[in-house]
Structures are given as C-alpha cells and as structure tokens.
N, C-alpha and C positions, 0 to 999 in steps of 0.2 A: 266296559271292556277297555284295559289298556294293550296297546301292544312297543316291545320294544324289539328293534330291529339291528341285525348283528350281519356284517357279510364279510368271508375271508375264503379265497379260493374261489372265489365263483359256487360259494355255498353260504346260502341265504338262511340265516337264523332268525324266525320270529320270535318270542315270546308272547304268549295271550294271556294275560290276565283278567281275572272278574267273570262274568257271563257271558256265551257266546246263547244268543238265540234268537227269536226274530224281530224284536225290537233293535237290534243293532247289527246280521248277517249282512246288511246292504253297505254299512260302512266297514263292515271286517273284509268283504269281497273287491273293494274299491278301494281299499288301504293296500291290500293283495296285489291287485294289478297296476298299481302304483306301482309298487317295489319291486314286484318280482323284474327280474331284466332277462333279455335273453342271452346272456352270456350265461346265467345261470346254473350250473348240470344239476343241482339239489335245491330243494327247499327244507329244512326242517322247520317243525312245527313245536313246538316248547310249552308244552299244557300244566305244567307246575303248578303252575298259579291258574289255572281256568279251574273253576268252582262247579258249573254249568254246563252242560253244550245241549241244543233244540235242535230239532229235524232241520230249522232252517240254518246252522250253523253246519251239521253234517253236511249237508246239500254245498255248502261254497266250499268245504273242503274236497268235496266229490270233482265237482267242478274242475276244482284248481288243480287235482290230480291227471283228471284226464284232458286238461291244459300243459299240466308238462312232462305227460310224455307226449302227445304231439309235437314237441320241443324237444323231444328226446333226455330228458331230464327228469327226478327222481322225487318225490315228496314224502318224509319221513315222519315220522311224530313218538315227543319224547314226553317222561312227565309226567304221563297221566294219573290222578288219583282216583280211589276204589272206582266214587262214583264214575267220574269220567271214563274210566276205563268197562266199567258195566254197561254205559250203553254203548261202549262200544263193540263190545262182545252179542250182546243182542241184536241189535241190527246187522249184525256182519261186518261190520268196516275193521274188524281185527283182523279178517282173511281177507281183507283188500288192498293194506297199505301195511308196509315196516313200522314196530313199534317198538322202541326203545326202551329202557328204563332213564337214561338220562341222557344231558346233551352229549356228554362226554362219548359215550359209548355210539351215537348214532350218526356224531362225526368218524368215528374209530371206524365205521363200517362202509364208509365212503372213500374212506384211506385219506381225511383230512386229518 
C-alpha cells in the first residue's frame, strides 16, 4: 500500500494505492493520524488505485470517520473500482459515508 497525500483548504486528500487489509491496516491507520490535522473540516479518501480493501482496512476507515465528526469534520471517498466498490455495498458502508466517482466531483461537493 502506497499512500499519497494532498491538502488545499483545509481538505485533506489521500490517495491509497495497492491493498488495504490486515497485514498493513495498522500502518494505513497510523499514516492517518499522522496527517489528519485538526484544522481539517474534510478528509477525502481517493481509492483509484486501491485494488483490495479487508474487514480490517473497512474498520480504520470506520474509525477515522467517527473520529471526524467528533471534529466536526467530513470523510469522503472517491475512485472506487467494481471490486472496491462491491464490498462496499455489501457490508453497508455505501449508506455510511459520501461516495464520489472522482476527486474532482467530491471536492465540488464541499465547495472546494
């Protein structure tokens, strides 16, 4: 898993690349809380390039969501491909979080 990180506005752009699951959730969740800051009001989340994601990858995004809005702040997710996007629809985290088709549109929705 690579990740590249983009911030304008006080909206924080990841990119994930490669596989998120649980040989590597604890460095995806620790890369997270590194970067996120609190001046923050958004996170988008940029799954393009994520091939994968495991129950323990779902879980730090879970997380990280209900980390900011107790921040009062918004976590989005753009990008996803068939697969990515199928488990996201099976477990439910479609109806839990915004999801985008691209970065472009998920900044559009924050009025960046």
């Amino acid at each position: 898993m690579d990740l590249t990180v983009e911030r304008h506005d006080n909206v924080l752009s990841v990119g994930v690349k490669g596989r998120l699951d649980w040989s590597n959730s604890e460095a995806f969740r620790d890369a997270l809380g590194d970067t996120i800051e609190d001046t923050d009001r958004a996170v988008i989340m940029d799954f393009g390039e994520l091939d994968f994601i495991g129950s323990s990858g779902l879980r730090v995004i879970l997380v990280t969501a209900r980390l900011l809005v107790e921040r009062d702040a918004t976590l989005l997710l753009c990008g996803l491909s068939d697969p990515v996007r199928e488990v996201f629809r099976i477990t439910g985290f479609e109806r839990l979080l915004p999801i985008h088709e691209t970065l472009a549109e998920a900044r559009a929705s924050l009025g960046a």
